[in-house]
N, C-alpha and C positions, 0 to 999 in steps of 0.2 A: 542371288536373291536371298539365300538360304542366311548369308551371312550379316545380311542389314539388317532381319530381323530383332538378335539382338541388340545391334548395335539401337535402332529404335528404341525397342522394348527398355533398354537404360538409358537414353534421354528422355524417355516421358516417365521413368523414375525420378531419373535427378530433378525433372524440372518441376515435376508436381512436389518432390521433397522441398527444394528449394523456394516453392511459391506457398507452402505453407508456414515457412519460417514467421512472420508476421502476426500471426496468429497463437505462437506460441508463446509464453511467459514468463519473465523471471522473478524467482523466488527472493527475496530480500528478507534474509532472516536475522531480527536481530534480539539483543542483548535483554532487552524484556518477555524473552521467551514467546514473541509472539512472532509471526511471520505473514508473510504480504505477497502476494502476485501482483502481476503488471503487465500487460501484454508487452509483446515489442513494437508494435507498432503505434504507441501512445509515447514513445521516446526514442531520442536517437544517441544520445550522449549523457554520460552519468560522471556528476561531478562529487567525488568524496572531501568531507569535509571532519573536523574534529568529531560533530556530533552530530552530524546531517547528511544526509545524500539527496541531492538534487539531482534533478532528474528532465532534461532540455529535449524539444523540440523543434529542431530548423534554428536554434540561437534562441528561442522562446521559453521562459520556465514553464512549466508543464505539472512539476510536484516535488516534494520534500516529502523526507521521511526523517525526524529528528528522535534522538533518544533523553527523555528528560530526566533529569536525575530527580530525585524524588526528594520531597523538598524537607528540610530536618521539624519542622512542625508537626509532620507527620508520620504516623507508625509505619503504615505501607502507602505502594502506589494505588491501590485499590481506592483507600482513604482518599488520597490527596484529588484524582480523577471522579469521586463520586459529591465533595466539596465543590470541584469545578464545575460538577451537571448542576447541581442547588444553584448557584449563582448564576451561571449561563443563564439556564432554562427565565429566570424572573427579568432577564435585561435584553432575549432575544428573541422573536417568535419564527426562525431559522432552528433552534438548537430541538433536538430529535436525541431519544436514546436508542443504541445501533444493539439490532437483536444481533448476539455473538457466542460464539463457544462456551457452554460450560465454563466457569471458571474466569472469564474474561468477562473487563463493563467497561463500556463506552460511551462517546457519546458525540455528537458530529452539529458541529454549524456551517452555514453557509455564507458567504459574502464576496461581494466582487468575482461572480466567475470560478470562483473556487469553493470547494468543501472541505473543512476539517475536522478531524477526526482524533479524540482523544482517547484513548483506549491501554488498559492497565489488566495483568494477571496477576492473580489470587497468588502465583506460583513465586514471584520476583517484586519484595519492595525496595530495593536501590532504586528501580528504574521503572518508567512508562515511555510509550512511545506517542507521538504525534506524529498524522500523517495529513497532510493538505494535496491535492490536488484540484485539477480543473472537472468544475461539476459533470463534462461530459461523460466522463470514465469511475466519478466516485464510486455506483450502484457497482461497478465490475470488481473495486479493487477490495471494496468492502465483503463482496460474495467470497471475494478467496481469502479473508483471514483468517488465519488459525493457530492456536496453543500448541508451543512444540511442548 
């Protein structure tokens, strides 16, 4: 008896380790110095591409995370991202600016089932990033962004 104990005692470790995996998240850190959580259980397959990663559920898109180069009209990304709120904001009563880090400005529309999100640091104007996913999970992925 003496010897099942542990044997037990590491199966409801492994299995309770194991049953929280789902729950836990991955970081997608990219090139505009800014970074993103994701649960895992809001994907199952990540497809890399030149300048995007998608992000599939069951064969279903689920979200993209694109890195935008910043366009040569303008000084930084900051610029170019805070041009995009002014126009959005007058042609969409979806578009919302996303309270974020020091340093970082955003700003998020919604359409067809999906949310996205336009978001640029003070720190990097080559680039800004865009992040679209499915409105169910937006509030999550938007809580965990943050300025490396």
């Amino acid at each position: 008896m003496k010897n099942f104990a542990p044997l037990i005692l590491m199966l409801a470790l492994f299995s309770t380790g194991c049953a929280s995996l789902n729950n836990q998240a991955t970081e997608f850190r990219t090139p505009a110095d800014i970074s993103v959580r994701v649960s895992n259980g809001q994907f199952d397959a990540v497809e890399l591409e030149a300048s995007e990663t998608l992000l599939w559920q069951k064969s279903e898109l689920v979200g993209i995370i694109s890195i935008i180069k910043t366009n040569t009209h303008f000084q930084t990304a900051i610029e170019e991202v805070k041009r995009g709120f002014k126009e959005n904001i007058q042609s969409s009563e979806e578009t919302r600016k996303l309270d974020l880090p020091e340093g970082v400005f955003g700003f998020s529309s919604s359409m067809g089932g999906f949310t996205t999100a336009f978001i640029a640091s003070e720190d990097i104007d080559e680039s800004w990033i865009k992040i679209s996913v499915r409105d169910s999970f937006f509030d999550e992925v938007l809580s965990s962004i943050s300025a490396d």
